[in-house]
mmCIF file of the N, C-alpha and C atoms, coordinates in Angstrom:
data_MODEL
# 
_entry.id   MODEL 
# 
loop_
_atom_site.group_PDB 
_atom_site.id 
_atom_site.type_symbol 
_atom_site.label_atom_id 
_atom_site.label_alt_id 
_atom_site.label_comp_id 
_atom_site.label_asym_id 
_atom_site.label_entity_id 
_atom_site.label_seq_id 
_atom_site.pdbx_PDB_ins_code 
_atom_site.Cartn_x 
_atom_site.Cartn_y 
_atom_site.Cartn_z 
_atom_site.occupancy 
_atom_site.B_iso_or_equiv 
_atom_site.pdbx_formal_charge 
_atom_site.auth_seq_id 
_atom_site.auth_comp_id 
_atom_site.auth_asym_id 
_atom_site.auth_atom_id 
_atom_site.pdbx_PDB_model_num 
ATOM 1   N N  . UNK A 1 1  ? 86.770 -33.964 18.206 1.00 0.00 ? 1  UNK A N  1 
ATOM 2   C CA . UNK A 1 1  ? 85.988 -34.842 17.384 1.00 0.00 ? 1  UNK A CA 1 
ATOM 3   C C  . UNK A 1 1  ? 84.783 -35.358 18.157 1.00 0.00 ? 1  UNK A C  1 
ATOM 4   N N  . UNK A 1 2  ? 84.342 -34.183 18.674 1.00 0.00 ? 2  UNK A N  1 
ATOM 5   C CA . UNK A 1 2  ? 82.987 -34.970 19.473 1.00 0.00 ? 2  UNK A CA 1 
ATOM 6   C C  . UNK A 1 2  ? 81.567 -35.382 18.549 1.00 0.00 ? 2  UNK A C  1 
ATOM 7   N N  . UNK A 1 3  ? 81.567 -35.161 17.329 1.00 0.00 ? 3  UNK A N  1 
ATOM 8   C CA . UNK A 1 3  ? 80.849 -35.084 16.803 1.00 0.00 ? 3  UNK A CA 1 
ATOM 9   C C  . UNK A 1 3  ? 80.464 -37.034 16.010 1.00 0.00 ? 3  UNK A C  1 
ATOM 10  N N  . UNK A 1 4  ? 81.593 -37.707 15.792 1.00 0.00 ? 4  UNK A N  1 
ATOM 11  C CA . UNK A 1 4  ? 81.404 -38.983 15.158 1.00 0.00 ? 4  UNK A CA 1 
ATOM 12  C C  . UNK A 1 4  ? 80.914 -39.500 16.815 1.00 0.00 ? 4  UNK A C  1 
ATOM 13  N N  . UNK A 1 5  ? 80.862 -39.658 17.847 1.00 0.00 ? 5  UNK A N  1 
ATOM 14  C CA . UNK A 1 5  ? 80.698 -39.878 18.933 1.00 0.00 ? 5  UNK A CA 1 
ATOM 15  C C  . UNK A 1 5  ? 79.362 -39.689 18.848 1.00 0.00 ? 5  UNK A C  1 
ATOM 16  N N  . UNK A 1 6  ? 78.237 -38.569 18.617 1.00 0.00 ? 6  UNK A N  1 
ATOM 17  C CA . UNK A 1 6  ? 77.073 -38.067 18.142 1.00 0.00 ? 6  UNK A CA 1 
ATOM 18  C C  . UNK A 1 6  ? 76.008 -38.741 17.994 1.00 0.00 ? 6  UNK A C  1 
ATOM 19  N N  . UNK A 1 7  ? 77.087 -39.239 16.354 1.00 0.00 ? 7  UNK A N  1 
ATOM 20  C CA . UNK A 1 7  ? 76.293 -39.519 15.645 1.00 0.00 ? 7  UNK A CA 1 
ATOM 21  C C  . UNK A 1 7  ? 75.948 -41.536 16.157 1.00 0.00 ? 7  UNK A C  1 
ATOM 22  N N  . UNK A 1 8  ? 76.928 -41.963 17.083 1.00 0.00 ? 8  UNK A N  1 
ATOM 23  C CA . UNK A 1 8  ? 77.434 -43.283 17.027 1.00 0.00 ? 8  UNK A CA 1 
ATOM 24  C C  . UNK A 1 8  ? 76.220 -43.510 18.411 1.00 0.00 ? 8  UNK A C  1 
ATOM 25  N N  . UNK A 1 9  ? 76.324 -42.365 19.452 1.00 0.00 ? 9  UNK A N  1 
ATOM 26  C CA . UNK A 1 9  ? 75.352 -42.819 19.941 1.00 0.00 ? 9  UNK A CA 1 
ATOM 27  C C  . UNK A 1 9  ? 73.843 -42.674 19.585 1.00 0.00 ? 9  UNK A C  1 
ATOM 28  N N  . UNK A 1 10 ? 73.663 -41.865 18.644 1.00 0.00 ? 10 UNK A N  1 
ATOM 29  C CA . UNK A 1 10 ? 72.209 -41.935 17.965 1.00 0.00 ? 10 UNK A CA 1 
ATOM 30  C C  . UNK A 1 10 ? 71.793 -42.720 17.127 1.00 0.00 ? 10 UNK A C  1 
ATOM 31  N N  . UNK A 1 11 ? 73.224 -43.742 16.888 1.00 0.00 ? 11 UNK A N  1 
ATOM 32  C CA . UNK A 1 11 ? 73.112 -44.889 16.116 1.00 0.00 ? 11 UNK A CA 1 
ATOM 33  C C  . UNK A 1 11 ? 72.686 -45.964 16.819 1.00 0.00 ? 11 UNK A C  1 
ATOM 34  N N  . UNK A 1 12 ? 73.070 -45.994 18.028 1.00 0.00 ? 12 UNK A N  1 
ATOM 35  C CA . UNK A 1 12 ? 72.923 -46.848 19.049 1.00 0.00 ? 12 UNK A CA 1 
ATOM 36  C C  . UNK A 1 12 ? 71.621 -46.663 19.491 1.00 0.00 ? 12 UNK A C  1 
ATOM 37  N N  . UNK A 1 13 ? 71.047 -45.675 19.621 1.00 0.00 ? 13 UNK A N  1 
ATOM 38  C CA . UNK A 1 13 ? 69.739 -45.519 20.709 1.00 0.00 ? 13 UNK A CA 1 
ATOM 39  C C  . UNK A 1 13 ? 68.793 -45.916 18.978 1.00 0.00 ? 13 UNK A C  1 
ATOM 40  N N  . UNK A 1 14 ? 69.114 -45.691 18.049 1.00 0.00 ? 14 UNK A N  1 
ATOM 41  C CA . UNK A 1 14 ? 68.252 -46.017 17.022 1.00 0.00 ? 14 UNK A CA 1 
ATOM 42  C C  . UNK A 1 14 ? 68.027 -47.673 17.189 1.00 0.00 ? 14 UNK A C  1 
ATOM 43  N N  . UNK A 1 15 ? 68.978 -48.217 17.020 1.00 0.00 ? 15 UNK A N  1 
ATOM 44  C CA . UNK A 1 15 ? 69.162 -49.491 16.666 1.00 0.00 ? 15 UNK A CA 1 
ATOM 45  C C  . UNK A 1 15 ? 68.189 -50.531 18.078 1.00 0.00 ? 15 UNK A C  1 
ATOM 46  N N  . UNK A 1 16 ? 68.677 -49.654 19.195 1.00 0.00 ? 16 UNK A N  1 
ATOM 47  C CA . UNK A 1 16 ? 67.649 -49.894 20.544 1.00 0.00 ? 16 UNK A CA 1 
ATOM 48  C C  . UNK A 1 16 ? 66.110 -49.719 20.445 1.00 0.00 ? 16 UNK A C  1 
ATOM 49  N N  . UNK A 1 17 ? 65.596 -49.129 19.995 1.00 0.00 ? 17 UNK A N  1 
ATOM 50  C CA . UNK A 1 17 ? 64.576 -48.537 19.560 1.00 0.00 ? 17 UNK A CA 1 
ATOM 51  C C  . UNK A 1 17 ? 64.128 -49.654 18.239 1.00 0.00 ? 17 UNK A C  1 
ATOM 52  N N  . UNK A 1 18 ? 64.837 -49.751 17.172 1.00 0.00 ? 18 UNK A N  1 
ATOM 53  C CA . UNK A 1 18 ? 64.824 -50.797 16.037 1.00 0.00 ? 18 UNK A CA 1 
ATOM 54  C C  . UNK A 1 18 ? 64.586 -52.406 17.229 1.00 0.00 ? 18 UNK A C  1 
ATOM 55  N N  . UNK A 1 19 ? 64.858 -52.386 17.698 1.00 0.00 ? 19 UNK A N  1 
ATOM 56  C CA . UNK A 1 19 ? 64.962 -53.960 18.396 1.00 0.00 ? 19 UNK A CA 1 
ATOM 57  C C  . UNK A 1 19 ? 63.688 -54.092 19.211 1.00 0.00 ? 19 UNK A C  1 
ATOM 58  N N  . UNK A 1 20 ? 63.622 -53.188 20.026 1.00 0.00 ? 20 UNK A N  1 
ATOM 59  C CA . UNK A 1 20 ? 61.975 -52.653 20.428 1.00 0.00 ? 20 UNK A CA 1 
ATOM 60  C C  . UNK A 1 20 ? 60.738 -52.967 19.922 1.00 0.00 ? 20 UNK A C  1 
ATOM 61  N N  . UNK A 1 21 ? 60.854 -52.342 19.026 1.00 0.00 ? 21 UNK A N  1 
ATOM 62  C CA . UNK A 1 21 ? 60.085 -51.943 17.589 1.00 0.00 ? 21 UNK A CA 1 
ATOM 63  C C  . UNK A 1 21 ? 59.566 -53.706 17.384 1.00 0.00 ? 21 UNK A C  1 
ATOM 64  N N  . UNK A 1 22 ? 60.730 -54.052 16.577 1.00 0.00 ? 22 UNK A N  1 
ATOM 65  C CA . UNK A 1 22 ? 60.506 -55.806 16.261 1.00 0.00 ? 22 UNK A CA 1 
ATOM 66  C C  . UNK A 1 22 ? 60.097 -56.549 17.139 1.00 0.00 ? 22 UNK A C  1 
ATOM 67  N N  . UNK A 1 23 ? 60.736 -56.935 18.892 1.00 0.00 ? 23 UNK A N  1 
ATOM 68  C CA . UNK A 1 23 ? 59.526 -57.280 19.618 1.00 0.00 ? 23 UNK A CA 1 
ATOM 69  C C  . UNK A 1 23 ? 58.387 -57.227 20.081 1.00 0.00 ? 23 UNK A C  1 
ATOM 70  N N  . UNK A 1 24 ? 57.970 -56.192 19.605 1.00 0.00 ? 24 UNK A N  1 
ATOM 71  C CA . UNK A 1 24 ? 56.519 -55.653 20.038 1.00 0.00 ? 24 UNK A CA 1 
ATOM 72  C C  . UNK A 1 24 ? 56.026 -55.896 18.821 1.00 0.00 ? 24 UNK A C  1 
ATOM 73  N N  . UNK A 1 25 ? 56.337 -55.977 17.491 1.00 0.00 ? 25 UNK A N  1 
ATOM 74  C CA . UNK A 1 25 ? 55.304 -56.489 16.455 1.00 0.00 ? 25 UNK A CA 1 
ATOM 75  C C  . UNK A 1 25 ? 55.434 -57.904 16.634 1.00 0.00 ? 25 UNK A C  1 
ATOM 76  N N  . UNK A 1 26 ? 56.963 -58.657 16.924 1.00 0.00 ? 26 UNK A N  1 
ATOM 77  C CA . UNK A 1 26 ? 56.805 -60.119 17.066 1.00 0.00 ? 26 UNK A CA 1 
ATOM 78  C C  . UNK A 1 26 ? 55.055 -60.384 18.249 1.00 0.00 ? 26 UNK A C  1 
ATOM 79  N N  . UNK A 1 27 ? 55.388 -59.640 19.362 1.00 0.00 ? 27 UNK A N  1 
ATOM 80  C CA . UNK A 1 27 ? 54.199 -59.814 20.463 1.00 0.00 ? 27 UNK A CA 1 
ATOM 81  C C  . UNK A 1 27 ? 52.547 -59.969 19.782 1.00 0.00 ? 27 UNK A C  1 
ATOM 82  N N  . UNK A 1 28 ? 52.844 -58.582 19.364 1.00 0.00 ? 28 UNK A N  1 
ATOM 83  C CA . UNK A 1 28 ? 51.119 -58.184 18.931 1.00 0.00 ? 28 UNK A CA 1 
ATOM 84  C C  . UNK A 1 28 ? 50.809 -59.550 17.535 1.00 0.00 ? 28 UNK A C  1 
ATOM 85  N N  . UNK A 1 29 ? 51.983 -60.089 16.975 1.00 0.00 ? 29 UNK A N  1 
ATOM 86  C CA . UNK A 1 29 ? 51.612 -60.753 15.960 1.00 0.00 ? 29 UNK A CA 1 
ATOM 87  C C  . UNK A 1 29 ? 50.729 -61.904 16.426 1.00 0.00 ? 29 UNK A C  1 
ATOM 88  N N  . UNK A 1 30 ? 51.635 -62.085 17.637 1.00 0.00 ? 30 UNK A N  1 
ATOM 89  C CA . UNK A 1 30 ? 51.300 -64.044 18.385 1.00 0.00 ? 30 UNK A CA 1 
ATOM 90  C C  . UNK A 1 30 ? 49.959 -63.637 19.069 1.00 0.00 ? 30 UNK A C  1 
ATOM 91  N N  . UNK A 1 31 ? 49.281 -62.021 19.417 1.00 0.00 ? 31 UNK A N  1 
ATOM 92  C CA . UNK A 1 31 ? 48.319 -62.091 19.953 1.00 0.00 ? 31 UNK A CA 1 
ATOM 93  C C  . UNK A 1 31 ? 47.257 -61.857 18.920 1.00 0.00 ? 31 UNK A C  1 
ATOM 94  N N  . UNK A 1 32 ? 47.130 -61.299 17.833 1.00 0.00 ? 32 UNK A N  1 
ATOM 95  C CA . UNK A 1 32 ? 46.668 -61.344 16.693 1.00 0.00 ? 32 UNK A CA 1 
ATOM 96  C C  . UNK A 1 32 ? 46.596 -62.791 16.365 1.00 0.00 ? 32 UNK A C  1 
ATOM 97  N N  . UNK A 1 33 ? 47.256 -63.697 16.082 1.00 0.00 ? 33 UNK A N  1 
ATOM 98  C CA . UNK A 1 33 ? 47.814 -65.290 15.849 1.00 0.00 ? 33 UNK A CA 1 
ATOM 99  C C  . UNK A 1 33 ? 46.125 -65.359 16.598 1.00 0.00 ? 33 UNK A C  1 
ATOM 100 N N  . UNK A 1 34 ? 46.748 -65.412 18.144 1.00 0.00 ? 34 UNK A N  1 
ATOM 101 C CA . UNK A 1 34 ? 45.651 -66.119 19.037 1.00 0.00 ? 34 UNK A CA 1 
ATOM 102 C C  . UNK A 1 34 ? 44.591 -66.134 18.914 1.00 0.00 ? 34 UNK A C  1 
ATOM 103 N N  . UNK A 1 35 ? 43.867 -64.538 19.100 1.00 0.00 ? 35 UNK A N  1 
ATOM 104 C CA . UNK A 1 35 ? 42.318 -64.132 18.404 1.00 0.00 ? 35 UNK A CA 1 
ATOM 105 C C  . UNK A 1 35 ? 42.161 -64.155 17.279 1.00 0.00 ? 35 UNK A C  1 
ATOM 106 N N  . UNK A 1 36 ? 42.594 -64.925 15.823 1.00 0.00 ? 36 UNK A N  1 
ATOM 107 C CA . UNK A 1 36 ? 42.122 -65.381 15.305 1.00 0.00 ? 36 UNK A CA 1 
ATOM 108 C C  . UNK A 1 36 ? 41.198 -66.542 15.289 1.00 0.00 ? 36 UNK A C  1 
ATOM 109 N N  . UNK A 1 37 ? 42.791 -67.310 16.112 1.00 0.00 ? 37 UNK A N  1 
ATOM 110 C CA . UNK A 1 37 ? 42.334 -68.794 16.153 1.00 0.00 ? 37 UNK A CA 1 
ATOM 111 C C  . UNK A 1 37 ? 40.990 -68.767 17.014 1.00 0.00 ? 37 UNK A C  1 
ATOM 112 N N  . UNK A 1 38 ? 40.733 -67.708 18.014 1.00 0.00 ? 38 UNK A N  1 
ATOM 113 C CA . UNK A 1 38 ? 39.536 -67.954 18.766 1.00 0.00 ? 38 UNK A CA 1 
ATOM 114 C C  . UNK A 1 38 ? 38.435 -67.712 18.049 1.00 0.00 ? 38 UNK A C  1 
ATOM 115 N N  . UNK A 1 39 ? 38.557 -66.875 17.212 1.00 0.00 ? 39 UNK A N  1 
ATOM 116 C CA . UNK A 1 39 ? 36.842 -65.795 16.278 1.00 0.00 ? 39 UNK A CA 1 
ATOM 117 C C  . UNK A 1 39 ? 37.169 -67.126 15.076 1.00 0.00 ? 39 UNK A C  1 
ATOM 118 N N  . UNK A 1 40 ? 37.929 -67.778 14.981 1.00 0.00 ? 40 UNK A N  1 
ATOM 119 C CA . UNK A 1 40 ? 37.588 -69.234 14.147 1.00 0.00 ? 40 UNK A CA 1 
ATOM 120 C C  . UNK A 1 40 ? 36.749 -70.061 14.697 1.00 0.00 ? 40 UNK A C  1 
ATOM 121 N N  . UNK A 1 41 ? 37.131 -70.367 15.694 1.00 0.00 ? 41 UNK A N  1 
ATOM 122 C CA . UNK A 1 41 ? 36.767 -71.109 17.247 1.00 0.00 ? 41 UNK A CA 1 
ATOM 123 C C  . UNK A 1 41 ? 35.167 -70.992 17.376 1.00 0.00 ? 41 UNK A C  1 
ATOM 124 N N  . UNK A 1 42 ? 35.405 -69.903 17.521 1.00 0.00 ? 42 UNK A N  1 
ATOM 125 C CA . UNK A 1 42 ? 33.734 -69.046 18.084 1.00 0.00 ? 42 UNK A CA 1 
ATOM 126 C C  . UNK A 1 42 ? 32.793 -69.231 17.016 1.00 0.00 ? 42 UNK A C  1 
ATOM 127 N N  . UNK A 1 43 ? 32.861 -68.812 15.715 1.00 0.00 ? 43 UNK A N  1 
ATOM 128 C CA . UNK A 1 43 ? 31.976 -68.926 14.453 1.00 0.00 ? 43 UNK A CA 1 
ATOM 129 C C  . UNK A 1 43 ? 31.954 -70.494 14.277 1.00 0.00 ? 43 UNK A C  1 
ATOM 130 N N  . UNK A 1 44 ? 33.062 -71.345 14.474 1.00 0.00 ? 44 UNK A N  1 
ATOM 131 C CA . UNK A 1 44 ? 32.232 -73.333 14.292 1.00 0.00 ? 44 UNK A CA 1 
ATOM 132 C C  . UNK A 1 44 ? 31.189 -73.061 15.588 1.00 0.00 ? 44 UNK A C  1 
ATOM 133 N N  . UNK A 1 45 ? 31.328 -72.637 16.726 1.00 0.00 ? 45 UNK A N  1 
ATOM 134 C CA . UNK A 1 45 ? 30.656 -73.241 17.569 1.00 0.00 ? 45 UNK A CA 1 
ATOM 135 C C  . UNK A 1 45 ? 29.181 -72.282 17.018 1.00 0.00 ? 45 UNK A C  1 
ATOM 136 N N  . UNK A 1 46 ? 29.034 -70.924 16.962 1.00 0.00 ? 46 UNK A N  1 
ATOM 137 C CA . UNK A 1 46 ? 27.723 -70.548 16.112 1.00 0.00 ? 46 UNK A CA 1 
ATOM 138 C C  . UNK A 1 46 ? 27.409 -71.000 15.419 1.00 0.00 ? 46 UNK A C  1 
ATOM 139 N N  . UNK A 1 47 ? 28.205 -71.721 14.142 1.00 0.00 ? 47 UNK A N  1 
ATOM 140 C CA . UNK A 1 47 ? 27.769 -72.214 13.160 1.00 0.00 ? 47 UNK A CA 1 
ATOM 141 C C  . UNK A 1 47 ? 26.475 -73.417 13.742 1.00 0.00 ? 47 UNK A C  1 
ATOM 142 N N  . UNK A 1 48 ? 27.430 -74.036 14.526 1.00 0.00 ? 48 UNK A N  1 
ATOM 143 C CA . UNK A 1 48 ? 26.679 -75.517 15.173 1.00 0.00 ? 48 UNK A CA 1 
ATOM 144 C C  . UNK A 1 48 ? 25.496 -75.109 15.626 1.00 0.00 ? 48 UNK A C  1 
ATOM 145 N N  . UNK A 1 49 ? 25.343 -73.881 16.784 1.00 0.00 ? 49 UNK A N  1 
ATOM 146 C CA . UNK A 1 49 ? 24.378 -73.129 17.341 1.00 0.00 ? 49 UNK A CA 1 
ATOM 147 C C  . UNK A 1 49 ? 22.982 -73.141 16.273 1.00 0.00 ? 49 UNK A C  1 
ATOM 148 N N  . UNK A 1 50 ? 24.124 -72.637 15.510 1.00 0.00 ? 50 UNK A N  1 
ATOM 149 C CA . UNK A 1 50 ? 22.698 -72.331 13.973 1.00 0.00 ? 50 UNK A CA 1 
ATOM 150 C C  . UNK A 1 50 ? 21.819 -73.538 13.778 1.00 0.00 ? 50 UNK A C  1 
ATOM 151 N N  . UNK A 1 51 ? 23.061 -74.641 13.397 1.00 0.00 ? 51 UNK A N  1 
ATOM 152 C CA . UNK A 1 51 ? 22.373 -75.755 13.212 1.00 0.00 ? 51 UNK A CA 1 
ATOM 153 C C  . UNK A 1 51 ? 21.655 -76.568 14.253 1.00 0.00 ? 51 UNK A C  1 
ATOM 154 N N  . UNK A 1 52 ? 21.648 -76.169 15.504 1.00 0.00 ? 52 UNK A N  1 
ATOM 155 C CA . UNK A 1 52 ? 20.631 -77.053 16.607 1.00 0.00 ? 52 UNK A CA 1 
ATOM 156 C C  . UNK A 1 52 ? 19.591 -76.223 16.349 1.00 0.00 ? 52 UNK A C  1 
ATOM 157 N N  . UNK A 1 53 ? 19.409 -74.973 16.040 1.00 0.00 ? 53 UNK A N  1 
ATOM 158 C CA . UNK A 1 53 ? 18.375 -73.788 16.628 1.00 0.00 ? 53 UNK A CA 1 
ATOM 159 C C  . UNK A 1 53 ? 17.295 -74.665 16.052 1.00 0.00 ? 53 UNK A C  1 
ATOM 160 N N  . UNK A 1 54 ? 16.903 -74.589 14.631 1.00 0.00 ? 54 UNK A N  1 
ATOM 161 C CA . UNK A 1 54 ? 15.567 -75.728 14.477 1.00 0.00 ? 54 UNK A CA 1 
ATOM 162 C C  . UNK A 1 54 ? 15.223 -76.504 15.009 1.00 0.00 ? 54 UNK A C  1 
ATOM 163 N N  . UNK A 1 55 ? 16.090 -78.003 14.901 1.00 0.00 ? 55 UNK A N  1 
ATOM 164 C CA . UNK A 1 55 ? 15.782 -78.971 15.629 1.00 0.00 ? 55 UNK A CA 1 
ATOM 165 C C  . UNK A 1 55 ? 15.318 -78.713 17.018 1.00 0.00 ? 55 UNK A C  1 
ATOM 166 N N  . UNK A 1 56 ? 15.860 -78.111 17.928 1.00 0.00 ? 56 UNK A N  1 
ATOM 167 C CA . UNK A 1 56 ? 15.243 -77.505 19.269 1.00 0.00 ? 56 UNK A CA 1 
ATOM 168 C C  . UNK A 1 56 ? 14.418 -76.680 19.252 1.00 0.00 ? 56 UNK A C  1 
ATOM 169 N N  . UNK A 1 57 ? 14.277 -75.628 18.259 1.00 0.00 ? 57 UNK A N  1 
ATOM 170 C CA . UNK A 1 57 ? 12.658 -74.692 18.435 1.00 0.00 ? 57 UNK A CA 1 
ATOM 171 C C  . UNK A 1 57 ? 11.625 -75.343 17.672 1.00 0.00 ? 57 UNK A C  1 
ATOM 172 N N  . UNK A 1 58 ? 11.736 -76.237 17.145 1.00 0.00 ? 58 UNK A N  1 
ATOM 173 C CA . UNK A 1 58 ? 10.303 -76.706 16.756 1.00 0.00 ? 58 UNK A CA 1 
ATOM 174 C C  . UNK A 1 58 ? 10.495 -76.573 14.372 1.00 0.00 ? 58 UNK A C  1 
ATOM 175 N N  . UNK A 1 59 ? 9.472  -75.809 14.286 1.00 0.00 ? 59 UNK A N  1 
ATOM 176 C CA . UNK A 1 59 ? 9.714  -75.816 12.762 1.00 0.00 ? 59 UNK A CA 1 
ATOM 177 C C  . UNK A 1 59 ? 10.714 -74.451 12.334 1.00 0.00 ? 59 UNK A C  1 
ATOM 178 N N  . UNK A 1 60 ? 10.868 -73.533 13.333 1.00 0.00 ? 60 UNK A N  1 
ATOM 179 C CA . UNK A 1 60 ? 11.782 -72.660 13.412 1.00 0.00 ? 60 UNK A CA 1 
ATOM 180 C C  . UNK A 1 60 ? 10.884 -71.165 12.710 1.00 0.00 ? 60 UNK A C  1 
ATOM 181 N N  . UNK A 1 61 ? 9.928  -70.980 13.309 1.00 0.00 ? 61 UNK A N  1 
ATOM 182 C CA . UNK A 1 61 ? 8.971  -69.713 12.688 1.00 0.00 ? 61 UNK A CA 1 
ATOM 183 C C  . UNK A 1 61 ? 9.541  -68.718 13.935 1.00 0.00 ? 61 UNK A C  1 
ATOM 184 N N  . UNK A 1 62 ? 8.559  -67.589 14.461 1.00 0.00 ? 62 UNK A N  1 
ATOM 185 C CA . UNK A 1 62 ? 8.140  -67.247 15.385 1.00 0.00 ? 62 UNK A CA 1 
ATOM 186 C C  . UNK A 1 62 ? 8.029  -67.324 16.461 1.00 0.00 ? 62 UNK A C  1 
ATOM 187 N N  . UNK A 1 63 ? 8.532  -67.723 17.881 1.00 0.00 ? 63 UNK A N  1 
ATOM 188 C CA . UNK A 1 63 ? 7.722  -68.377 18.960 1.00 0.00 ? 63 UNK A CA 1 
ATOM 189 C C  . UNK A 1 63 ? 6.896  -67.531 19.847 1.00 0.00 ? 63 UNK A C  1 
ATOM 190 N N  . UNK A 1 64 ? 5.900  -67.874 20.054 1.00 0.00 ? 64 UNK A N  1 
ATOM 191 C CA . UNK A 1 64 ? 4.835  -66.893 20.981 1.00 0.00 ? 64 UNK A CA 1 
ATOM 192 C C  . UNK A 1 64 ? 5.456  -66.741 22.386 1.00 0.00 ? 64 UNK A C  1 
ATOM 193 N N  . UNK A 1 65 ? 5.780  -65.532 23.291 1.00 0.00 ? 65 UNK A N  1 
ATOM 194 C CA . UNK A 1 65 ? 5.920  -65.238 24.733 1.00 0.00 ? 65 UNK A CA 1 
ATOM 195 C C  . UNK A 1 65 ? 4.788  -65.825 25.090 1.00 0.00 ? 65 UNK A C  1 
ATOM 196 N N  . UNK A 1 66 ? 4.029  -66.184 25.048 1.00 0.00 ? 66 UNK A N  1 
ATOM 197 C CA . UNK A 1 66 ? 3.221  -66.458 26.326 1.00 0.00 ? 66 UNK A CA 1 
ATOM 198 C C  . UNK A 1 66 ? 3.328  -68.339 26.368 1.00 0.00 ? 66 UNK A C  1 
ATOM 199 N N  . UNK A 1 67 ? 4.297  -69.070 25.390 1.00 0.00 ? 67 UNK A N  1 
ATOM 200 C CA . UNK A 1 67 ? 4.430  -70.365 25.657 1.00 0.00 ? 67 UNK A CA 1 
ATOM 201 C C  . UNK A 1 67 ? 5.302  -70.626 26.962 1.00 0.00 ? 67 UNK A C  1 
ATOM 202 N N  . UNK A 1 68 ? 6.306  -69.137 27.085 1.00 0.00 ? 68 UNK A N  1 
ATOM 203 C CA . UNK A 1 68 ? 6.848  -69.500 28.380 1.00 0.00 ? 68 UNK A CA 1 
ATOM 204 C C  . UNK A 1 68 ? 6.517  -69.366 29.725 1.00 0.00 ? 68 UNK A C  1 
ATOM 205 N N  . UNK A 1 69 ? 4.921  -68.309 29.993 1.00 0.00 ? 69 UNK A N  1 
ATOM 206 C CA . UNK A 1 69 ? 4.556  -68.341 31.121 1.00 0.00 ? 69 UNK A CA 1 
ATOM 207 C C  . UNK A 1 69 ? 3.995  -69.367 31.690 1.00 0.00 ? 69 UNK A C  1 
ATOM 208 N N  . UNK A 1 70 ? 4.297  -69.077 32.852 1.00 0.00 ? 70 UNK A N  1 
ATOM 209 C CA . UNK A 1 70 ? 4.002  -69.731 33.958 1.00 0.00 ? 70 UNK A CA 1 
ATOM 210 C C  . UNK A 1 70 ? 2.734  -70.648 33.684 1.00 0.00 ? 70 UNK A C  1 
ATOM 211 N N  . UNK A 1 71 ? 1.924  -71.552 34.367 1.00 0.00 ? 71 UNK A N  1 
ATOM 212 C CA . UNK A 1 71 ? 0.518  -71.925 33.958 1.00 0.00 ? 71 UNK A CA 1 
ATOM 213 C C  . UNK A 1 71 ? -0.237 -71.053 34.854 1.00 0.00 ? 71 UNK A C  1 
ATOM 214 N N  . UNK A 1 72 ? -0.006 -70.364 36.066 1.00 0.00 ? 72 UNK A N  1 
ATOM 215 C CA . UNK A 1 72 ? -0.402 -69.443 36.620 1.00 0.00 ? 72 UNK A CA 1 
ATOM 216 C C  . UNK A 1 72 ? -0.793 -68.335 35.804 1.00 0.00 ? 72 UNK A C  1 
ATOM 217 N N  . UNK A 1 73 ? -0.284 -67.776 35.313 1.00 0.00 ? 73 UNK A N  1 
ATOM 218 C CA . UNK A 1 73 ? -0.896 -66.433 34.558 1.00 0.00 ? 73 UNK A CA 1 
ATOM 219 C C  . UNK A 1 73 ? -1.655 -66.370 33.597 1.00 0.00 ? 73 UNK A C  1 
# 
């Protein structure tokens, strides 16, 4: 009867494999979880970005390169 033996350990290495399986999606979930919360994170702080950019560039057009040279050149 070597055969229910077979099948019992391919039941076993399945079920090993099944348990595997579930911690590694539990893992990738909580790191998925994380980089969300960061690309949430990241877009308020652009958002804010957005909202200083006027107030700090002026009326918010265009700005000319040559406002940043030197007075030398």
């Amino acid at each position: 009867m070597g055969q229910p033996s077979d099948i019992d350990q391919r039941l076993t290495e399945l079920e090993i494999k099944a348990s595997f399986t579930e911690d590694l999606i539990d893992k990738l979930d909580a790191v998925i979880i994380r980089q969300q919360h960061q690309i949430d994170s990241l877009m308020r702080e652009v958002a804010d970005l957005k909202q200083q950019a006027p107030v700090d560039g002026g009326v918010g057009g265009a700005r000319n390169l040559r406002d940043d040279l030197p007075p030398h050149f």
